[in-house]
C-alpha positions as CSV (number, residue, x, y, z in Angstrom):
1,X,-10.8,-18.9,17.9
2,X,-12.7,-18.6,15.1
3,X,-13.5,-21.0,11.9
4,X,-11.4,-21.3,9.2
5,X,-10.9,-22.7,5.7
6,X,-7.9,-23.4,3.6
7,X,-7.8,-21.1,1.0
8,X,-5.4,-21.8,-1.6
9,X,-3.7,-20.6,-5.3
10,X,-1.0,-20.0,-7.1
11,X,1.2,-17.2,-8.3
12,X,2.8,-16.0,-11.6
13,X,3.8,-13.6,-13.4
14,X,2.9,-13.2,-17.2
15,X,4.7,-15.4,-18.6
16,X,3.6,-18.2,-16.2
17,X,6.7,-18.6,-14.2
18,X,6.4,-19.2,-10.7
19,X,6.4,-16.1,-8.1
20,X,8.4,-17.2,-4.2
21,X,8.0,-15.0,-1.2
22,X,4.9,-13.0,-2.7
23,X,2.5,-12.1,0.7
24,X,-0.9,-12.3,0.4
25,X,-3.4,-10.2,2.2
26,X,-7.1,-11.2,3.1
27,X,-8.9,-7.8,3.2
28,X,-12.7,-7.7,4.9
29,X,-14.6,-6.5,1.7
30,X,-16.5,-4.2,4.1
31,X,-14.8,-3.1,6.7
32,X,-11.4,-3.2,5.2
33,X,-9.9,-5.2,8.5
34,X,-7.0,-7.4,7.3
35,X,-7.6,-10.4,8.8
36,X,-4.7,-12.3,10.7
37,X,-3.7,-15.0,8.0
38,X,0.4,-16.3,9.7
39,X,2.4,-18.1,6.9
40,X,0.5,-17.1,3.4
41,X,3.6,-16.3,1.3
42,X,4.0,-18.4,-1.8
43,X,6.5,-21.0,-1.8
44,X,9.1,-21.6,-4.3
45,X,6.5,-23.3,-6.6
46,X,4.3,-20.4,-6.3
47,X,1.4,-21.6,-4.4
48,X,-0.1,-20.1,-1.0
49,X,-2.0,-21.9,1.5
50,X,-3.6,-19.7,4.2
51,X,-6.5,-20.6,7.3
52,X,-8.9,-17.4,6.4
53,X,-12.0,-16.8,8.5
54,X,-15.7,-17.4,6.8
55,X,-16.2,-14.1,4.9
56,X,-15.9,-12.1,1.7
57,X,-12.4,-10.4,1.2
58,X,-10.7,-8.4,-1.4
59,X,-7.6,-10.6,-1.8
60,X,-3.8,-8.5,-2.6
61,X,-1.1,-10.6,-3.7
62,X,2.6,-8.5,-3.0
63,X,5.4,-9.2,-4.9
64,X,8.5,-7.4,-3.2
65,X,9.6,-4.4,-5.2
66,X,12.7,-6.6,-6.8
67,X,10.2,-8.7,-9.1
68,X,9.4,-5.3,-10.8
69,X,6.1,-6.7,-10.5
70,X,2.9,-4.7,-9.8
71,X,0.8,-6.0,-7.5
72,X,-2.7,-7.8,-8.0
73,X,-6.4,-8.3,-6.3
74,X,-9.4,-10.2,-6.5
75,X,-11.9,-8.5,-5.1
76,X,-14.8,-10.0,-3.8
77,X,-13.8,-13.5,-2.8
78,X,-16.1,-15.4,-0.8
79,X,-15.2,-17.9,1.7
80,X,-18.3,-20.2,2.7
81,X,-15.6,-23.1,2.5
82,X,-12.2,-24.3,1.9
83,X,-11.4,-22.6,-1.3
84,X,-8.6,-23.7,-4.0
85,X,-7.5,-21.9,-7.1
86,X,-7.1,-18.8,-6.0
87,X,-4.6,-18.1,-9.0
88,X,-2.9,-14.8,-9.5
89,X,-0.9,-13.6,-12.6
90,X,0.9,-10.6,-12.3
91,X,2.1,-7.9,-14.6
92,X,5.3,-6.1,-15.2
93,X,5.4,-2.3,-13.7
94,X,8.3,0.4,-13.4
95,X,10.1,1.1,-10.6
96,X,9.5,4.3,-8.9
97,X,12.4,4.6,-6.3
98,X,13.8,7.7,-4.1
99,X,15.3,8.4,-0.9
100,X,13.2,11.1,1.4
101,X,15.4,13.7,3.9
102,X,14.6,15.9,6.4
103,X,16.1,19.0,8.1
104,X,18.7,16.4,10.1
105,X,18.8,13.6,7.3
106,X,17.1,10.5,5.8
107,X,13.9,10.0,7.4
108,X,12.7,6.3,8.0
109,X,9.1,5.4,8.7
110,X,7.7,7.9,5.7
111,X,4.4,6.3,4.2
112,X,4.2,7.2,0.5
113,X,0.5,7.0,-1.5
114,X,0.7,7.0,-5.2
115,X,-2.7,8.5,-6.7
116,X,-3.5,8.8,-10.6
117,X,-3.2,12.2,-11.1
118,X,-5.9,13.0,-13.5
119,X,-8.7,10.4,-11.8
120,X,-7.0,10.4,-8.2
121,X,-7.4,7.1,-7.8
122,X,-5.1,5.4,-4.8
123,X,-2.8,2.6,-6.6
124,X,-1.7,-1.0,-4.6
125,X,2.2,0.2,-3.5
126,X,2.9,-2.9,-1.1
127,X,5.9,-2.0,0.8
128,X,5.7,1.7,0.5
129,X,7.4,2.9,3.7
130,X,11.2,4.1,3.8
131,X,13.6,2.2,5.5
132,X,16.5,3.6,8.0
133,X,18.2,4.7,5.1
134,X,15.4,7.4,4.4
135,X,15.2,5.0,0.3
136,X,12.0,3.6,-0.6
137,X,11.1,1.9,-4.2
138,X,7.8,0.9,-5.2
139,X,6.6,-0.8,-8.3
140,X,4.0,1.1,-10.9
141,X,2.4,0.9,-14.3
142,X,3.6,3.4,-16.9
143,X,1.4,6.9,-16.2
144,X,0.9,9.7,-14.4
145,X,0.8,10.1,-10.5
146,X,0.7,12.2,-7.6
147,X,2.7,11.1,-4.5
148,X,2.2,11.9,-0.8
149,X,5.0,11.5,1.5
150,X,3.4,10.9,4.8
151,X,6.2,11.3,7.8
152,X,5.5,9.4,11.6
153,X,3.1,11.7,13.6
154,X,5.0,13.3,16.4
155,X,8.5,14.0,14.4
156,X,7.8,17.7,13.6
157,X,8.3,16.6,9.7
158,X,5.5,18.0,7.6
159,X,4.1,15.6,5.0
160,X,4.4,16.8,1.6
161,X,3.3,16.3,-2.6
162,X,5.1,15.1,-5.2
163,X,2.6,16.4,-8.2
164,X,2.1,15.3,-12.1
165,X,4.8,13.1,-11.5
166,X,5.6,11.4,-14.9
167,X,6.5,7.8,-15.3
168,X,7.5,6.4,-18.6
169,X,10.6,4.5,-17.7
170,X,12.2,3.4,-14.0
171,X,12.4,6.8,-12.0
172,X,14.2,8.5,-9.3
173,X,12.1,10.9,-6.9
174,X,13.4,12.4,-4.5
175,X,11.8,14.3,-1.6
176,X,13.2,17.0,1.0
177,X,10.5,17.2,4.1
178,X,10.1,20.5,5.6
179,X,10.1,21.4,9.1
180,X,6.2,20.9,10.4
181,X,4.5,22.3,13.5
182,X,1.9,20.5,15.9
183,X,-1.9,21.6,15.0
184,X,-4.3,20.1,17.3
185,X,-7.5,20.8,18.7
186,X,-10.8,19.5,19.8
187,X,-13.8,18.0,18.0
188,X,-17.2,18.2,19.7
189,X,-20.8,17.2,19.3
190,X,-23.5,18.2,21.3
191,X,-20.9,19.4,23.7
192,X,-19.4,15.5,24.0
193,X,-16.5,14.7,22.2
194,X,-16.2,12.7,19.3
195,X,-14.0,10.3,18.9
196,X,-12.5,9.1,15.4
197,X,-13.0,12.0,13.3
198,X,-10.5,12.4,10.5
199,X,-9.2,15.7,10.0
200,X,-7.6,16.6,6.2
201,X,-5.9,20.1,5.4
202,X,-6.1,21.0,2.4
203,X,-3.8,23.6,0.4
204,X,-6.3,26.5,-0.8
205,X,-3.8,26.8,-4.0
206,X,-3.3,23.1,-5.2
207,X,-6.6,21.7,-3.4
208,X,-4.4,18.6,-2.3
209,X,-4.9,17.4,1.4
């Protein structure tokens, strides 16, 4: 087991009132590995308590999609020692909401990512997977965004792009999957193979992966 330190905060949202059942995520700063933190939601004061591991993390509170609340990070936090007043504040976002089909229906397990669409930066979308009712709903400032719809490998459901998607006021978005196909191969080196290479496909037309 290793060493930990109470890490404690609080929180809120603008107006100061108390946030309940908001997760919080420890997030190495460098290698992005969550760490394992059991039973750091806030309570229904707002605070968090959770044993972290000595290291630096980028810290994401996640306020369920309900709060229309956008969720918030402090990047950088070093744990050398028990830590208090980790305080968040969060802000008020729109709700971006949809339910995703396929050829047979709703499809559950979809991962969506929201990107700005003019610097294509990823946003924080806690919660952004579709339940068995193929709906998803996701909280976001006011902009514009580019969504992927990422389907479960092995379902034969090809992911697809929701482009310059506009968002001035809650929003509906709906998204039809098409059929996919398998494409698979083999990546070598030196005539070994190499393990862990990530392989993007990008549209020659849209240049979007």
């Amino acid at each position: 087991l290793l060493l930990g330190m109470f890490v404690s905060g609080t929180v809120t949202d603008s107006f100061g009132t108390p946030l309940v059942s908001v997760n919080l995520d420890f997030v190495d700063s460098v290698t992005g590995v969550k760490a394992l933190t059991p039973g750091d939601n806030t309570v229904l004061n707002g605070t968090f308590t959770a044993m972290v591991p000595l290291g630096t993390y980028d810290v994401i509170a996640k306020p369920l999609a309900a709060t229309r609340l956008l969720a918030g990070i402090l990047p950088g936090i070093v744990v050398a020692g028990d830590l208090v007043g980790l305080n968040f504040s969060l802000s008020p976002g729109l709700l971006l909401s949809g339910v995703v089909t396929g050829p047979t229906g709703a499809v559950e397990g979809v991962d969506l990512d929201v990107s700005d669409a003019l610097t294509g930066a990823d946003l924080l979308t806690p919660f952004d997977v579709t339940d068995v009712a193929g709906q998803f709903q996701v909280v976001v400032p006011a902009g514009l965004y580019n969504v992927a719809f990422s389907p479960q490998a092995g379902e034969l459901i090809a992911p697809q792009w929701a482009t310059g998607v506009s968002v001035t006021a809650d929003r509906t978005l709906n998204m039809t999957l098409p059929v996919g196909v398998v494409f698979s191969g083999t990546v070598t080196g030196g005539g070994l193979p190499v393990p862990g290479t990530d392989i993007d496909l990008k549209d020659p037309l849209t240049g979007l992966n």
